[in-house]
C-alpha positions as CSV (number, residue, x, y, z in Angstrom):
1,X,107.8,56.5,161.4
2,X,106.8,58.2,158.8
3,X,104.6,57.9,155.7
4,X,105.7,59.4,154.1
5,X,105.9,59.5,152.1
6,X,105.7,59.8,153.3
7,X,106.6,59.2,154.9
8,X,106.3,59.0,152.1
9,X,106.3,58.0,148.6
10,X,110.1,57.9,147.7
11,X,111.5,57.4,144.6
12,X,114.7,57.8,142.0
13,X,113.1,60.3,139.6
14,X,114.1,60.2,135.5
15,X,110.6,62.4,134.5
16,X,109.5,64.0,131.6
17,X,106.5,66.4,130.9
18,X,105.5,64.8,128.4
19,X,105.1,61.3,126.4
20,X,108.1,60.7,124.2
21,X,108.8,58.2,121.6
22,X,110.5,55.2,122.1
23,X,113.8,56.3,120.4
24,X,113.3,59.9,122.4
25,X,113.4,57.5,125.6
26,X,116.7,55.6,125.2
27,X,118.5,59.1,124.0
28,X,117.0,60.4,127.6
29,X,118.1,57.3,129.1
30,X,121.3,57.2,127.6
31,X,122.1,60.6,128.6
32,X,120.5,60.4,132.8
33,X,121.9,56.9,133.7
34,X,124.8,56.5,131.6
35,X,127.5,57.1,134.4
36,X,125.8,54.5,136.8
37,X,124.4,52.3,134.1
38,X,127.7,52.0,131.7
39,X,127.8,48.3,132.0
40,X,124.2,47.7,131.2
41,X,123.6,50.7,128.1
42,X,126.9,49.9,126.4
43,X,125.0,48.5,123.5
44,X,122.4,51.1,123.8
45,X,125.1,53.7,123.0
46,X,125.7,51.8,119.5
47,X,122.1,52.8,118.6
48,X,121.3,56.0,116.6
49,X,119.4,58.4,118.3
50,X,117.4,60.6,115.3
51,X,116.2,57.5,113.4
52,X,113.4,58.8,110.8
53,X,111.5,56.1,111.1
54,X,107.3,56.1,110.2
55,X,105.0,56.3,113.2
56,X,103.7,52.7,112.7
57,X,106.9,51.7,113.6
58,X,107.5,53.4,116.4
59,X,104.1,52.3,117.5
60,X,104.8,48.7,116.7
61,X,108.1,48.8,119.0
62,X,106.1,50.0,121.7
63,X,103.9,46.9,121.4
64,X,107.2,44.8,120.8
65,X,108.2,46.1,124.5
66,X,104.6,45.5,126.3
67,X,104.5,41.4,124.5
68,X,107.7,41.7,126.4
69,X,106.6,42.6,129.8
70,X,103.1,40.7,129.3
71,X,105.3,37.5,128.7
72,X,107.3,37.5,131.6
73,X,107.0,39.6,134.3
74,X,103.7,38.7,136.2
75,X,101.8,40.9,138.5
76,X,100.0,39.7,141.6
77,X,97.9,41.3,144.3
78,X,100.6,41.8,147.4
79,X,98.5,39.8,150.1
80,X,96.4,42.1,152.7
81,X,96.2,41.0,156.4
82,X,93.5,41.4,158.5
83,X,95.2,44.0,160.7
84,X,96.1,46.2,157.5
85,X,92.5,46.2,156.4
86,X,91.8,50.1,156.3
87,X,95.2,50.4,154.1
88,X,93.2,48.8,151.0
89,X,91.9,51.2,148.7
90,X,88.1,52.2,148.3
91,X,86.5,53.9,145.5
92,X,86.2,57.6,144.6
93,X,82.9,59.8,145.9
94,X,83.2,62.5,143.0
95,X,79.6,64.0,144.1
96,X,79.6,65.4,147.2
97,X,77.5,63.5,150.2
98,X,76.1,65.6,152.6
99,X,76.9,64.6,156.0
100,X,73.8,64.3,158.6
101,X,75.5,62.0,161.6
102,X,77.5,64.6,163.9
103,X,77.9,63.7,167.5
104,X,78.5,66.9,169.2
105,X,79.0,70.4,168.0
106,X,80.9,71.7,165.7
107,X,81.9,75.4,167.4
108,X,80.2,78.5,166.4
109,X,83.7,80.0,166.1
110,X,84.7,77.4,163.5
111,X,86.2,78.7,160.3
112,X,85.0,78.0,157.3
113,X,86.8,76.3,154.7
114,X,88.0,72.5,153.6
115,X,90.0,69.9,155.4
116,X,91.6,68.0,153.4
117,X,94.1,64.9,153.4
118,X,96.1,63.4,151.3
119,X,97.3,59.1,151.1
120,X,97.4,56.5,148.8
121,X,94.7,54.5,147.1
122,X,96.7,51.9,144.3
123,X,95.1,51.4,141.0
124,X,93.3,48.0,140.4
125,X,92.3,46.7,143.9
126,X,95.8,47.6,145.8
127,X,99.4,47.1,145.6
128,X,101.5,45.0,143.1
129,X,104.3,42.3,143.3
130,X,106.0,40.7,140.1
131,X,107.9,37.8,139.9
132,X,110.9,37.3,136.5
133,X,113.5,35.8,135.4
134,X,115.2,38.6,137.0
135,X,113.7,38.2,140.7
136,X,110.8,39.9,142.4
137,X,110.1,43.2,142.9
138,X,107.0,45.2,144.8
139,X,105.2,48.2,145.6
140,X,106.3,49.6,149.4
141,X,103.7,50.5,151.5
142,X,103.3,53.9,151.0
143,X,103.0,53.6,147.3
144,X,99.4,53.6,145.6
145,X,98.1,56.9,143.4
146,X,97.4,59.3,145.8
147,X,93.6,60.2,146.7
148,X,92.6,63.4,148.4
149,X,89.7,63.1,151.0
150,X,87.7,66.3,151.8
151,X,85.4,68.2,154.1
152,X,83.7,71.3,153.2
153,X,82.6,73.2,156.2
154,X,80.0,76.0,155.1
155,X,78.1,78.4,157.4
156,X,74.7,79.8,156.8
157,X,74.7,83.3,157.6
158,X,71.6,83.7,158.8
159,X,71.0,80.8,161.0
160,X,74.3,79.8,162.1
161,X,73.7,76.4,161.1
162,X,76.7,74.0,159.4
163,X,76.4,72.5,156.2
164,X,79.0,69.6,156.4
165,X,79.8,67.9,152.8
166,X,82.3,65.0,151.8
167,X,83.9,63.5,148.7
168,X,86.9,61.9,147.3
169,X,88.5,61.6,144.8
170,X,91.9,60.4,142.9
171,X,95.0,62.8,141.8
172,X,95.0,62.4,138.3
173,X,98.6,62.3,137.3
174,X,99.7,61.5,133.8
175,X,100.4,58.2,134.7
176,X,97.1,58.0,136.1
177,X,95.7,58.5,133.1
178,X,98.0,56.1,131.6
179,X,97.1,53.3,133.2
180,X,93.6,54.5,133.5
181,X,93.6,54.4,129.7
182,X,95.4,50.7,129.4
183,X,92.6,49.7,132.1
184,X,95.8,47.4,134.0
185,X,99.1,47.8,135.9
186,X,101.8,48.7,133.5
187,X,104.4,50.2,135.2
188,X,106.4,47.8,136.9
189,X,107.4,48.2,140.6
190,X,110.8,49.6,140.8
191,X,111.9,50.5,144.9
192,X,111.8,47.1,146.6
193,X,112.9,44.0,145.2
194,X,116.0,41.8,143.8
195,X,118.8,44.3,142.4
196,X,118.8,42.7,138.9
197,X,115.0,43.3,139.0
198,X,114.7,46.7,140.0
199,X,116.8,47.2,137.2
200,X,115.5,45.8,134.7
201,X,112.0,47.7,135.7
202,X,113.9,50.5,135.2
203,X,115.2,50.2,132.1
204,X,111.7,49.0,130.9
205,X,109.7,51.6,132.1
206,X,111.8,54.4,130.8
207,X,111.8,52.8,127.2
208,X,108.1,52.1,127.4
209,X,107.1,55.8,129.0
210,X,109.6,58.0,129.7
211,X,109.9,57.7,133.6
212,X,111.3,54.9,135.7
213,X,107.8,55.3,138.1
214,X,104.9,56.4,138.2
215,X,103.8,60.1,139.5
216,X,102.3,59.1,142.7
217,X,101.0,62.9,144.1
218,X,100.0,61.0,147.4
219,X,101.6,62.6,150.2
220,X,100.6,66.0,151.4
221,X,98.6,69.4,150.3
222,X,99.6,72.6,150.5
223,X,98.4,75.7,149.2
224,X,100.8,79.3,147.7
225,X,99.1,82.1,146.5
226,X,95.3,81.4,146.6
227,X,96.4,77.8,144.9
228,X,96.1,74.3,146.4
229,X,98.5,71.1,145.2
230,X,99.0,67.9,145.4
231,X,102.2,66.5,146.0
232,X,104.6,63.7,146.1
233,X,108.7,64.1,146.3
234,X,109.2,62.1,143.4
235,X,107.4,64.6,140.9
236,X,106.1,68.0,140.3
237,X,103.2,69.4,142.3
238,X,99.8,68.6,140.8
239,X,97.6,72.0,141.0
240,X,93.7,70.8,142.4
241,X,90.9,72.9,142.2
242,X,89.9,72.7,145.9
243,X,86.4,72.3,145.5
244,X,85.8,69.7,142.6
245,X,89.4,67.8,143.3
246,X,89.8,67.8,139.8
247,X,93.6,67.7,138.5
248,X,94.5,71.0,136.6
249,X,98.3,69.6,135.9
250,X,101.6,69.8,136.6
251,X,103.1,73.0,138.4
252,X,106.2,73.5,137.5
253,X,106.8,77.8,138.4
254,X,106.3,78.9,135.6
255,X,108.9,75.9,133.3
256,X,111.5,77.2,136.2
257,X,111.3,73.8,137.9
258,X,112.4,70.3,136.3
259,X,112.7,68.1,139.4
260,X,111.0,66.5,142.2
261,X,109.5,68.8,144.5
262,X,109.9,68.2,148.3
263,X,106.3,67.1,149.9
264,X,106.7,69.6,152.4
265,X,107.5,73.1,151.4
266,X,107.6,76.1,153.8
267,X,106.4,79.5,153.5
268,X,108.9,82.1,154.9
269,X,107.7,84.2,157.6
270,X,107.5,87.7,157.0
271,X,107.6,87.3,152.8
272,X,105.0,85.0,152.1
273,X,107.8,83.4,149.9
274,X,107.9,79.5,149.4
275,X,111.1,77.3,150.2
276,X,111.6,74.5,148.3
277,X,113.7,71.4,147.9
278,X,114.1,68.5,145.5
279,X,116.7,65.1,145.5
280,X,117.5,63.2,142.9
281,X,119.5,59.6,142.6
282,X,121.3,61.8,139.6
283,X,123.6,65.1,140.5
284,X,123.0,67.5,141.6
285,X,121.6,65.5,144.5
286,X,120.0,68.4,146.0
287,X,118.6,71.7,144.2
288,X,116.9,74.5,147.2
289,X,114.7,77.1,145.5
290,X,112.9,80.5,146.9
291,X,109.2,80.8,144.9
292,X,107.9,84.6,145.2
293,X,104.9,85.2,147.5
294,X,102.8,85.2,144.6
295,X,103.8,82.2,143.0
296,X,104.8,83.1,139.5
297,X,109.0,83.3,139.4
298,X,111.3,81.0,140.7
299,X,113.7,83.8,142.4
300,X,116.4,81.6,144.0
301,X,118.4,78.3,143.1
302,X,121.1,76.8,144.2
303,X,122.7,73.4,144.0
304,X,123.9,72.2,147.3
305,X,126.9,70.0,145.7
306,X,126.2,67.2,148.3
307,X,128.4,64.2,147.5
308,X,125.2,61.6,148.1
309,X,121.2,61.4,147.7
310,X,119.5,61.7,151.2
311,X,116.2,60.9,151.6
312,X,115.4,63.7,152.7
313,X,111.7,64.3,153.4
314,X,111.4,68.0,155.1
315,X,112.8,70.9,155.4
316,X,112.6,74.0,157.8
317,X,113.2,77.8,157.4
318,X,113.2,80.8,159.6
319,X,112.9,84.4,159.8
320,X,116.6,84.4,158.0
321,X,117.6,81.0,157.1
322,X,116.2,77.9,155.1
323,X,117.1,74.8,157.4
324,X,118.3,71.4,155.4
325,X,118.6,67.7,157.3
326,X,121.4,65.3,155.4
327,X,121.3,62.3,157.6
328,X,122.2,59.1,156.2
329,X,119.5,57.2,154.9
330,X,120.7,57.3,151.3
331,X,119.2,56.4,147.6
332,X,122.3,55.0,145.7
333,X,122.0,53.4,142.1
334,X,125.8,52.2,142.2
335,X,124.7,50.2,145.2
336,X,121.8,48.9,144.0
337,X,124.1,47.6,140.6
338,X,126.8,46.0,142.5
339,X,123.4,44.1,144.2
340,X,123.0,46.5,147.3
341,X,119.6,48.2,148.4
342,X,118.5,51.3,146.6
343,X,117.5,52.8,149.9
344,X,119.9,52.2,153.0
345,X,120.0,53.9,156.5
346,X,123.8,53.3,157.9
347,X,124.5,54.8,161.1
348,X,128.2,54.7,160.9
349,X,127.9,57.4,158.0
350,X,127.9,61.0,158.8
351,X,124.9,63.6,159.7
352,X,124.1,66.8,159.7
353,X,122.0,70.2,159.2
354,X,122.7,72.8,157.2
355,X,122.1,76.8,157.7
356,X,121.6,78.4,154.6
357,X,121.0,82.2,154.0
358,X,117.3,82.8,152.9
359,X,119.3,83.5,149.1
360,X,122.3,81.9,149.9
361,X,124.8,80.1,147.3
362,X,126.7,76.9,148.3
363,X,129.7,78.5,150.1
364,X,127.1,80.1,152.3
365,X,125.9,77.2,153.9
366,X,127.1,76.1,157.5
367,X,127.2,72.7,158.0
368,X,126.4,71.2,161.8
369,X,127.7,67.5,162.8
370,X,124.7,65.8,164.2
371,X,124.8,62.1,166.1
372,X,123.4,60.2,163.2
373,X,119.6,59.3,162.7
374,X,116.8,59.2,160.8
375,X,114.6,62.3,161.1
376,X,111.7,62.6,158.4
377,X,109.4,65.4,159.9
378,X,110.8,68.9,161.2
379,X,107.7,70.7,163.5
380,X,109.7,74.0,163.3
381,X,112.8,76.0,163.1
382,X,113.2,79.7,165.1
383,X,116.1,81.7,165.8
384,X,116.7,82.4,169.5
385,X,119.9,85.0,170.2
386,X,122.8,83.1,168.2
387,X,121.1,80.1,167.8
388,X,119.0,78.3,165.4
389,X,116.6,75.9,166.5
390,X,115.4,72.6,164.8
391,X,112.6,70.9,166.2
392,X,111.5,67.3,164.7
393,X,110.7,63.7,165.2
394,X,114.1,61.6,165.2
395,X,114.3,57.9,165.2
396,X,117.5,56.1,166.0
397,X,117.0,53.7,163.0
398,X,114.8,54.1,159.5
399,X,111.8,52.1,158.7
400,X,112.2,53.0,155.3
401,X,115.6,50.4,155.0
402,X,117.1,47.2,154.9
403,X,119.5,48.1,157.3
404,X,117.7,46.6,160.3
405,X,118.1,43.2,159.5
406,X,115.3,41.0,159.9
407,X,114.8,37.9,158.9
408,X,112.2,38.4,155.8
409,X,112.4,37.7,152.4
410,X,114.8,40.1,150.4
411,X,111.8,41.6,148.6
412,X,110.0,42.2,152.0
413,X,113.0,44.2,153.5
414,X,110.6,47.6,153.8
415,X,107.0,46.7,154.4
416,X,108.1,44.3,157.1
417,X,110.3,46.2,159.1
418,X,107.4,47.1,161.7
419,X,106.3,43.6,162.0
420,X,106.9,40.8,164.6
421,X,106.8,37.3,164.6
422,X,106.0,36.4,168.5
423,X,103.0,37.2,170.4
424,X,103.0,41.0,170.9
425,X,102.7,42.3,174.3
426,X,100.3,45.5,175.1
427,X,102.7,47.1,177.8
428,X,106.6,46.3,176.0
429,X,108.3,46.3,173.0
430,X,111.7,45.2,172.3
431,X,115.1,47.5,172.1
432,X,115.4,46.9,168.3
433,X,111.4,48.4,168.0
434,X,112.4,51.4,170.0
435,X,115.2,52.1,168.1
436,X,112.2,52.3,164.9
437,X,110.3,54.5,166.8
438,X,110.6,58.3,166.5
439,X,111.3,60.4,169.7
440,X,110.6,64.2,170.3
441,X,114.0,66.0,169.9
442,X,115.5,69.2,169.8
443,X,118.8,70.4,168.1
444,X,120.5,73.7,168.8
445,X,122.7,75.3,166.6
446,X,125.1,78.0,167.7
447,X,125.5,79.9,164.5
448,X,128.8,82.2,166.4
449,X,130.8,79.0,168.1
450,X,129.3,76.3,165.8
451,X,128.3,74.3,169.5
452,X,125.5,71.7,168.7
453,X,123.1,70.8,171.9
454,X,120.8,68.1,171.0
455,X,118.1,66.5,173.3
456,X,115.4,64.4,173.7
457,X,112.6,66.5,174.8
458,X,109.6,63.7,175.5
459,X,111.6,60.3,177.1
460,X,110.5,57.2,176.0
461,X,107.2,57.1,177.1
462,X,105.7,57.5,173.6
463,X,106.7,57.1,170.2
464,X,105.1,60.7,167.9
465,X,104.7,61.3,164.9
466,X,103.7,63.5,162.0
467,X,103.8,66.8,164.0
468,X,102.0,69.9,163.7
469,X,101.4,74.0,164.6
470,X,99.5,76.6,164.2
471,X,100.6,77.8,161.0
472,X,101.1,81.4,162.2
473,X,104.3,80.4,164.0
474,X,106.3,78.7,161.1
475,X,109.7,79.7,161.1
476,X,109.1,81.6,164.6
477,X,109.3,81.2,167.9
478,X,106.2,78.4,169.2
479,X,105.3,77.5,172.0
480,X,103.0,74.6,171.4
481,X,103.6,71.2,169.2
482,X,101.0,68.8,168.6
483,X,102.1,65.4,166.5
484,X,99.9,62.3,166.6
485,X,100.9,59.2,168.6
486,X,102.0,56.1,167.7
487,X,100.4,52.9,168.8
488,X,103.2,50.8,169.3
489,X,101.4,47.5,169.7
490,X,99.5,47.9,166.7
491,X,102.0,49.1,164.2
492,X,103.6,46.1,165.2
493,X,101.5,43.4,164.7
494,X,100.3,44.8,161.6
495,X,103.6,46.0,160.2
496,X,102.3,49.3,159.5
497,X,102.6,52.7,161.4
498,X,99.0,53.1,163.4
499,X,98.4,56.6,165.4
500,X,96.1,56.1,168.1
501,X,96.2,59.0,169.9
502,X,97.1,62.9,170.0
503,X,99.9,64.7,171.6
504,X,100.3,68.2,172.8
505,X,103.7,69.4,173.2
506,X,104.4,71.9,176.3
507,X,107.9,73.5,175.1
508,X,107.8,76.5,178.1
509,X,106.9,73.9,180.8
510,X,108.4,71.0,182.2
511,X,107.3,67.6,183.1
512,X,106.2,66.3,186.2
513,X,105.9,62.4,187.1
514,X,104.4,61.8,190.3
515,X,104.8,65.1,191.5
516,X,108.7,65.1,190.6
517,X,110.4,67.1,188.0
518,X,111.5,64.7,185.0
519,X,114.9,65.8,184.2
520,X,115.1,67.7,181.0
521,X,111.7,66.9,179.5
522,X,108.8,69.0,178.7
523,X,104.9,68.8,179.6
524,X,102.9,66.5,177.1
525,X,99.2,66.2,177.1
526,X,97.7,63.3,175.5
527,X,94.4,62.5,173.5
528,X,94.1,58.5,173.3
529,X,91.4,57.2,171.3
530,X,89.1,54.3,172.0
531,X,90.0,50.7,171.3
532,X,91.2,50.0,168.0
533,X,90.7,53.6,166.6
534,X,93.6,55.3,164.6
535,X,94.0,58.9,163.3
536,X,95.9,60.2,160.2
537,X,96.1,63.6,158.4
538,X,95.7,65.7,161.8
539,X,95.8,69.4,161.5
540,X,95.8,72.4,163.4
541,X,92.7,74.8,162.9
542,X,93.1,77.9,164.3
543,X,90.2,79.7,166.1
544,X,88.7,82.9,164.2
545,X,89.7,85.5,166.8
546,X,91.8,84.1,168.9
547,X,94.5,85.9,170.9
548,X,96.8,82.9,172.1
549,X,98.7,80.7,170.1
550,X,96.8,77.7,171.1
551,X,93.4,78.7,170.7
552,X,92.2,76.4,168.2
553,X,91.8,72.6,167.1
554,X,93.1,69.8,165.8
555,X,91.1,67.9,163.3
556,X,91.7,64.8,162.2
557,X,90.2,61.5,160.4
558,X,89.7,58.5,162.2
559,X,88.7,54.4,161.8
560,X,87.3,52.5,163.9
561,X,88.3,49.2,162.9
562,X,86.2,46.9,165.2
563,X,83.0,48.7,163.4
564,X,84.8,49.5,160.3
565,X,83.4,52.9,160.8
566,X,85.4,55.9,159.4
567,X,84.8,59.0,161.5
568,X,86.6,63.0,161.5
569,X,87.2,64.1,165.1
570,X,87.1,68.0,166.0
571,X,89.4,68.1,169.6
572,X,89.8,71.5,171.4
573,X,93.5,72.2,171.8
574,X,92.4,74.0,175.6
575,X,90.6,71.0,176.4
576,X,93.0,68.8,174.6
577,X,92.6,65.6,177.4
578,X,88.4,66.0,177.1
579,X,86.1,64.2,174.7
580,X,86.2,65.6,170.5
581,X,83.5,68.6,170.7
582,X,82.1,66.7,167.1
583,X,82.8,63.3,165.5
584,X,81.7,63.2,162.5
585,X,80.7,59.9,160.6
586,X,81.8,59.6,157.2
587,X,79.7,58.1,154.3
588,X,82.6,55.2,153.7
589,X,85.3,53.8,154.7
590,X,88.9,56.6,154.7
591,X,91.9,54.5,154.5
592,X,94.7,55.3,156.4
593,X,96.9,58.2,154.4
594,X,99.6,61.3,155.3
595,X,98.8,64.4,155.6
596,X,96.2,67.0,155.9
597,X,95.7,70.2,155.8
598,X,93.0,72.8,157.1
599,X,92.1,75.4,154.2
600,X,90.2,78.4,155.9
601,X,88.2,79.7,152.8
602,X,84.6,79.7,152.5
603,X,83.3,76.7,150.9
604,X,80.5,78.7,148.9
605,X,83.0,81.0,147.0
């Protein structure tokens, strides 16, 4: 599972900084694409590149290509079922609400400070479709502009009493403002579709803005230095001021940065440094960067020279070593011409994890054969004696592929890989699901013998997701996990991932089932929610004070979709099986998104 965007919002990236001309955009697509696209730019080539032409011209050509797109490619809403309802976008709250429904408390020991989440909210009433001569392409699921939702927690001194405010709003990328401007979908979709159509989007988006998609910035937030961003894999991070949302523009460290930027960065313990990762569908496949604690030079970078484009998601570092997942779900553009998928998981292709030195070049990297899977979310990575250890949520199969082989329509291959066509039962769910679903797992690396030990860790029992610590232990030793849970039934019928439930992960204690020890696995506590209530964005808040590692909470939003009631949920980690100490009920509906984050700053600065 994953959103991502998570799991994510995944795209080929071709961007540029800035709008060029038409003539600018073939030399750029000329020089990016020519050694996959040689059959289809060979009469591009023939054209010169520096033509000094007047702007009226250049304008006109522009408006040749759009009469060219109007006139046959047509849009149309992708249908919305009745089980995906709280996926449909909503509009933005720019002025803040102040919240006055809280059932509960929220705790005295409560940090201040902004909880915030990230997920996508598509331009003009939801997600597209076209239909060509070429075929049909459309938007995946986890495409849509990205919106951030916030909560601003403020203290009075004095009395003790909480202040609660909320208010959306949309990351405005350049595209954003793009199609903002044009006032109608213009970019055409360009992941999921017919071969021939994918790309001919691709050709006419880059000629008509410089960029074969748009700059989403709809799958997490993190903050580096005192500064918060926005941020999508397939582009640059998008700085926010935290307390109006509004977009401050691309960060690119300093003009040190000209790739996509992984949705989940990790701050190195000890340095305050921030790891980094981007892949492209162009070499180098892979770039890892090191950004200085104070986030102003780009100190590290280094090339990994990997011989394909993984999809890769996340990352982990630890005290010594940054931690990199190559598993084989793959982006290819030489598959997707000779009419393969652009995005493939194969489980006969290899796997593995790479250790890398904190400032290592490519030789330094030791590379671990893993059994092959699909692992989108890392929790952590720690070094114990000679080995490292990776932590994450492993599937044995990608959503996020056509690999799987159901029987949908070739444009549907990733939106409905979740969903089934017979009744769906409430207690089972059939081998090919539970090979979709991700597992707990652990992988141990020994960096003197090169042994691998890998594990499940939770069983079968239940599918998690999206995992979580406190902060404090990144890239050390934890002994708690949290992730949320996936509600198998639910994702299923509605072909889209549904949390509906909370996990706590024991890692120093072992399970028990009916009073027996369960071989291998650990202890997990679980939160379930009531009937037809989902989660997304959790985080982990840690308490003000507090001298154990799992003295805190997790906060999360929530829907209710029998009331249509959007809600967020404060749970106490020590009390993690007991009722939320607060739900709080939101002035509008929250759609389903990615991630969030807690930002402990006071929200009065």
């Amino acid at each position: 599972m994953t959103n991502t965007s998570t799991l994510m919002a995944f795209h080929v990236n071709c961007s540029v900084q800035r709008r060029p001309s038409l003539f600018q955009n073939i030399h750029r697509l000329k020089t990016r694409l020519s050694s996959s696209y040689k059959p289809l730019l060979k009469e591009l080539k023939q054209l010169p590149m520096q033509l000094d032409v007047p702007q009226s011209i250049r304008n006109a050509s522009v408006k040749l290509l759009d009469a060219l797109v109007d006139s046959m490619f047509q849009f149309a809403d992708q249908p919305i079922l009745s089980s995906q309802s709280n996926f449909a976008p909503v509009d933005e709250l720019n002025e803040p609400f102040v919240i006055t429904s809280i059932e509960g408390k929220i705790p005295d020991d409560f940090p201040e400070g902004v909880f915030i989440r990230n997920g996508p909210n598509p331009l003009f009433g939801g997600l597209k479709s076209t239909t060509s001569i070429f075929g049909k392409t459309g938007h995946m699921w986890i495409e849509g502009e990205g919106m951030l939702h916030a909560l601003y927690f403020d203290k009075e001194s004095d009395s003790g009493n909480w202040t609660v405010l909320y208010k959306s709003r949309h990351v405005e990328t350049e595209t954003f403002k793009l199609e903002k401007k044009r006032n109608k979908p213009s970019f055409l979709p360009a992941i999921e579709g017919s071969s021939p159509a994918i790309l001919t989007s691709y050709l006419l988006n880059m000629l008509r803005f410089g960029k074969v998609n748009k700059d989403l910035s709809n799958t997490n937030v993190f903050e580096h230095s005192g500064k918060f961003y926005s941020i999508a894999e397939n582009h640059l991070p998008q700085e926010i001021d935290i307390f109006s949302l509004q977009t401050l523009g691309d960060w690119d460290i300093n003009g040190a940065w000209h790739r996509p930027f992984t949705a989940h960065p990790k701050t190195a313990p000890g340095t305050g440094e921030l790891v980094v990762f981007g892949v492209d569908a162009m070499k180098p496949y892979m770039e890892v960067g090191v950004v200085s604690a104070d986030g102003r030079r780009l100190v590290h970078k280094v090339d990994l020279k990997l011989k394909r484009c993984p999809l890769s998601h996340d990352m982990g570092v630890t005290e010594r070593y940054n931690v990199i997942i190559d598993f084989p779900l793959t982006i290819d553009l030489h598959r997707l011409i000779k009419g393969g998928p652009l995005i493939k998981f194969d489980n006969k292709e290899y796997a593995r994890i790479g250790i890398m030195p904190r400032y290592g070049d490519v030789d330094s990297v030791r590379w671990f054969a893993v059994e092959p899977n699909c692992t989108f979310h890392i929790l952590n990575c720690f070094e114990e004696g000679a080995e490292v250890v990776v932590r994450g949520c492993r599937s044995l199969e990608s959503i996020i592929s056509e690999s799987y082989g159901m029987d949908l329509e070739e444009s549907e291959w990733v939106s409905g890989r979740l969903r089934s066509k017979l009744p769906v039962q409430q207690s089972t769910f059939s081998t090919n699901d539970e090979l979709l679903f991700c597992r707990f797992y652990e992988w141990r690396l020994n960096m003197k013998t090169g042994e691998v030990k890998e594990r499940n860790l939770t069983g079968t029992k239940c599918s998690l997701e999206f995992p979580m610590i406190n902060p404090s232990f990144n890239g050390l030793k934890n002994k708690f996990g949290y992730t949320q849970m996936v509600h198998e039934p639910a994702s299923i019928s509605s072909g889209m991932p549904k949390f509906g439930g909370l996990a706590k992960l024991f890692f120093e204690e072992t399970a028990t089932w009916e009073g027996e020890q369960a071989e291998g696995h650990i202890k997990v506590e679980y939160h379930e929610f009531e009937r037809n209530t989902f989660c997304t964005g959790s985080a982990f808040v840690p308490k003000e004070g507090g001298l154990e590692e799992d003295d805190g909470w997790i906060i999360t939003f929530v829907h209710d979709e029998d009331t249509d009631t959007s809600k967020v949920y404060i749970i106490d980690t020590n009390n993690f099986t007991s009722e939320p100490v607060a739900k709080i009920t939101l002035p509008c509906r929250v759609p389903y998104g990615f991630h969030g984050a807690f930002m402990p700053i006071p929200s009065h600065d």
